[in-house]
N, C-alpha and C positions, 0 to 999 in steps of 0.2 A: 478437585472437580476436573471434569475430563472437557477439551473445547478440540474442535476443528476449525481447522484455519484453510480459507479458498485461495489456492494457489497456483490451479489449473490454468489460468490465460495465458494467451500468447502475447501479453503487451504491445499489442500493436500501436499503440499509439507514441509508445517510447519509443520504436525504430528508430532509428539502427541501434541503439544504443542496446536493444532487446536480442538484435540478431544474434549474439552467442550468449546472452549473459539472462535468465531468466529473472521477469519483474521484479520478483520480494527477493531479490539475491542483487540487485544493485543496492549502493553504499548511500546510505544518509549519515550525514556528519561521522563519516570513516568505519559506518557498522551497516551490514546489509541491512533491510527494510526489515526483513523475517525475523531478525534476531531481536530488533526493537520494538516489535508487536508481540511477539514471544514474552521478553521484559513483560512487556504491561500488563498480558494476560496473568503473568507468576503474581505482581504488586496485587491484583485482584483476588486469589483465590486457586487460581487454575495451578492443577500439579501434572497433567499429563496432555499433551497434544498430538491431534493426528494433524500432517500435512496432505491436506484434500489433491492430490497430486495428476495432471496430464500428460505429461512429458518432461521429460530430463529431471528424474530425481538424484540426480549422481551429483548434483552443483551444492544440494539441499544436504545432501548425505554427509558431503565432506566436508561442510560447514558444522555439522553438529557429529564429529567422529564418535562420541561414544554416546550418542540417541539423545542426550541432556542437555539442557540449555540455563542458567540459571536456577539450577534445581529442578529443573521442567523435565519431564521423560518427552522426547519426540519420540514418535511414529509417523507411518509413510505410509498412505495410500493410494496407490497408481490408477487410474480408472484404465481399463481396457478399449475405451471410448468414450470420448466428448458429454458427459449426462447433464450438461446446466447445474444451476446452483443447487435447486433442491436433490438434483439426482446424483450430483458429489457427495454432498452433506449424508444422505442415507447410506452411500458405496461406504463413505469413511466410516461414519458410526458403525454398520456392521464390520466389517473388519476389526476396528478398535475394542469390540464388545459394549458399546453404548448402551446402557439399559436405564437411566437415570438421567436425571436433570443435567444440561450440557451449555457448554457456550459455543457458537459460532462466529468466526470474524471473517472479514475479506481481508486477503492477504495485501493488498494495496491500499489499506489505509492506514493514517497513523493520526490515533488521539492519545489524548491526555484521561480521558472518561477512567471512573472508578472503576470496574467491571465487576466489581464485590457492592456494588450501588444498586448497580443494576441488576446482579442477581437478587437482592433484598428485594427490591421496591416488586421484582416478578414473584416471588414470594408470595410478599403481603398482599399481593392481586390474586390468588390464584389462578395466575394467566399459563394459560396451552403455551403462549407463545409472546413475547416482551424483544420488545426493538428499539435499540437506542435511535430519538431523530436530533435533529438539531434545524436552526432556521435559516435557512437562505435568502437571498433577494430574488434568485427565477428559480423557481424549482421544477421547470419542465425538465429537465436532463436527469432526472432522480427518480424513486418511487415514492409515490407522498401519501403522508397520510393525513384524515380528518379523524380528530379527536372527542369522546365527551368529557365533561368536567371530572370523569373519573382516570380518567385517562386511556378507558377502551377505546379501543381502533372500531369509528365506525365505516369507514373506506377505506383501501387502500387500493393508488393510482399508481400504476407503473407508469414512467416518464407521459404525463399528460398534455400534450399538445398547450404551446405559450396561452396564457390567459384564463387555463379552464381548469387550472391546478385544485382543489377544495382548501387545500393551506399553504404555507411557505413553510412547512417543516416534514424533512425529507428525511430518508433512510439512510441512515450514517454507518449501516454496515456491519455491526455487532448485535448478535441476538443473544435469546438465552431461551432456551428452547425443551419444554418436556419429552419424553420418550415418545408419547405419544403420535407425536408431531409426525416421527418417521413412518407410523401406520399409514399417514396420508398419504406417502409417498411408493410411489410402483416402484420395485427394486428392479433396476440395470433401465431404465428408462429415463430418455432426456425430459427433466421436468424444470422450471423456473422456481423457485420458492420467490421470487416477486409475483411475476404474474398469476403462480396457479394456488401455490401452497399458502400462503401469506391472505390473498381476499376469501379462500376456505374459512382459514380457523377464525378472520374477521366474521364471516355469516354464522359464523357460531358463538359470538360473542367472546372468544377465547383467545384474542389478540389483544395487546397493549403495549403502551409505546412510554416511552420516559424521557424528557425533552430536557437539553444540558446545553450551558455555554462553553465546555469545556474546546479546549484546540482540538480540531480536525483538519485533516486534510485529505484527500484521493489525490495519494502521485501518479497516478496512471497517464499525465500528459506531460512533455517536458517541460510547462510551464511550473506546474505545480510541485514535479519531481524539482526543478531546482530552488522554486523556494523552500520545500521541504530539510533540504539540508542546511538554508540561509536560515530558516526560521531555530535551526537545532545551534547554526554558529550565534545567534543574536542570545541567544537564553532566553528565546518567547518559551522554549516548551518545559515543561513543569520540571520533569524528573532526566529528559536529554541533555545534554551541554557536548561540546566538543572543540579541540582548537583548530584553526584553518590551516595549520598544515600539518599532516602525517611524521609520525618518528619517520619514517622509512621515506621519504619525499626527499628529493633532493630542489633546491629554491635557490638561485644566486642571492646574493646578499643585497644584491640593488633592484631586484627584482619587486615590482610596487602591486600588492594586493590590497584590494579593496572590497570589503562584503564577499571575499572568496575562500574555497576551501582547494587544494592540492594532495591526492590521497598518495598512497604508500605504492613507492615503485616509482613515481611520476616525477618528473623534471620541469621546471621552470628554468629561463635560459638568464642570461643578465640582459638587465634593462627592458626586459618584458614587464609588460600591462596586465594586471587580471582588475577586473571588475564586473561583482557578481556575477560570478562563474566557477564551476566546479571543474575540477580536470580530476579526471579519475581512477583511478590504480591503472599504473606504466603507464599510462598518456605524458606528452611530451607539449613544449610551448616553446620554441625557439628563440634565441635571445632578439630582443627588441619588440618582440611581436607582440602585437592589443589585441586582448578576448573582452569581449562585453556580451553580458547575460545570453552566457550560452555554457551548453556539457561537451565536453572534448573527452572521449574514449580514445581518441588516432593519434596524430600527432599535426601541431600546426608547425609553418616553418619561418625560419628569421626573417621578420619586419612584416610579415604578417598582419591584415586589420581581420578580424573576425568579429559578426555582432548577429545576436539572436541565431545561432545558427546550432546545430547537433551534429558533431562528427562521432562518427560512430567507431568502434576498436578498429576496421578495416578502412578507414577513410582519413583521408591527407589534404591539407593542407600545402599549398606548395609558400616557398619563401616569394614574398613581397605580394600574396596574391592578396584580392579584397574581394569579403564573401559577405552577407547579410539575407541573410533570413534563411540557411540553405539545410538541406540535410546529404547529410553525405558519408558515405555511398547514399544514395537515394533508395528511401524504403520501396 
């Protein structure tokens, strides 16, 4: 089965951490995001993927040098400009030869979900179109939908203003989607498939959603992005695991981590502090210095306090300085 994966953003909300390194190509538990969505798509069914692509596919390319990823064929789709979700989704499908039943994912999410579940369950519906949700406590930030006891989509809300939501079960980001679907969509035009494609094929009774408890997350903020790799070092995620520090990591021996991961290339000094916190390929922590929950891309320097803060590849820390809440360089 053939899927496209949405990969076009500019991660603005990881800056700096984004400034040279694209979204699904930062490291969760020591493996970029792409290659762990990849995984899940292969456990489900999927043997071949386009990456729905914006800018900088050269980071993506040399990540998968011979197109394969766990038995998966990658492909690469460049848009020649910005088309929104549904008007990716169509760019890739034509290029890739889409003509059959397909799965879609956003490239900044990472669950646990069957996706051989979820192609079943759209199946047995005869659904145009099948979306995985799951249930939140606010679901204004989301696109939500209302359900009937069959499980056809009879709304769907893109991000609806606090309190006026129809449910608390939101769009988790993976579809599964008939060829059809791409008819709806004008080729080379910037279109939503929340807002415009998605309450369509709902007025047509041809939408359906399949509601899971399984782990999810959207790393797309650095809060989330670093529990993302905490939740991979704890063993919360199903088929993930990973140790907290990289073969390639250099860590003095008195150096004291706690709920942290140190990737390959990166240094911890002696008598430095981690606690919940990621330092990320060649990022540095100079001896004595304290990180509390925060991403270090730069380098911090000895005796150091840093907490909740993102330094990004190009941003520094100086020795004995004290930072809290900061991003830096500033996005």
């Amino acid at each position: 089965m053939q899927a496209v994966v949405l990969v076009g953003g500019f991660g603005t909300r990881l800056r700096p951490l984004t400034a040279s390194v694209p979204k699904p190509m930062l490291p969760v538990g020591h493996v970029p995001i792409i290659a762990r969505l990849i995984a899940g798509l292969a456990r489900g069914g999927v043997d071949d993927v386009t990456l729905a692509l914006g800018f900088k596919p050269e980071p993506f390319r040399a990540a998968f040098p011979d197109d394969h990823y766990h038995g998966v064929r990658v492909r690469y789709a460049v848009e020649p400009e910005p088309l929104d979700t549904a008007g990716a989704i169509r760019f890739a499908a034509d290029a890739s030869g889409i003509t059959d039943t397909f799965v879609v994912a956003n490239g900044d999410v990472l669950t646990d979900l069957d996706v051989g579940h979820l192609v079943r369950r759209h199946r047995q519906c005869a659904a145009e179109a099948t979306i995985h949700v799951i249930a939140v406590d606010d679901p204004s930030a989301f696109g939500v939908v209302d359900l009937d006891e069959s499980g056809r989509v009879r709304r769907f809300v893109e991000k609806p203003p606090p309190g006026t939501a129809p449910s608390n079960l939101i769009n988790a980001g993976t579809y599964v989607l008939e060829a059809s679907v791409l008819a709806r969509i004008p080729s080379g035009q910037r279109v939503s498939i929340e807002r415009a494609t998605f309450p369509a094929v709902a007025a047509d009774d041809g939408l359906f959603a399949v509601a899971t408890d399984d782990y999810w997350l959207d790393t797309g903020r650095p809060e989330t992005y670093l529990q993302a790799n905490l939740d991979v070092l704890s063993g919360r995620r199903r088929h993930d695991h990973c140790s907290a520090v990289d073969d390639g990591a250099d860590v003095a021996a008195d150096a004291e981590l706690v709920d942290s991961l140190v990737g390959g290339g990166a240094r911890v000094g002696s008598g430095a502090r981690l606690g919940r916190t990621v330092v990320l390929p060649g990022a540095s922590v100079g001896a004595d210095a304290e990180v509390v929950e925060s991403l270090v891309a730069g380098r911090v320097g000895a005796g150091a306090v840093v907490r909740q803060c993102v330094i990004g590849s190009d941003g520094s820390v100086a020795a004995g300085e004290r930072l809290d809440g900061v991003k830096r360089p500033a996005p």
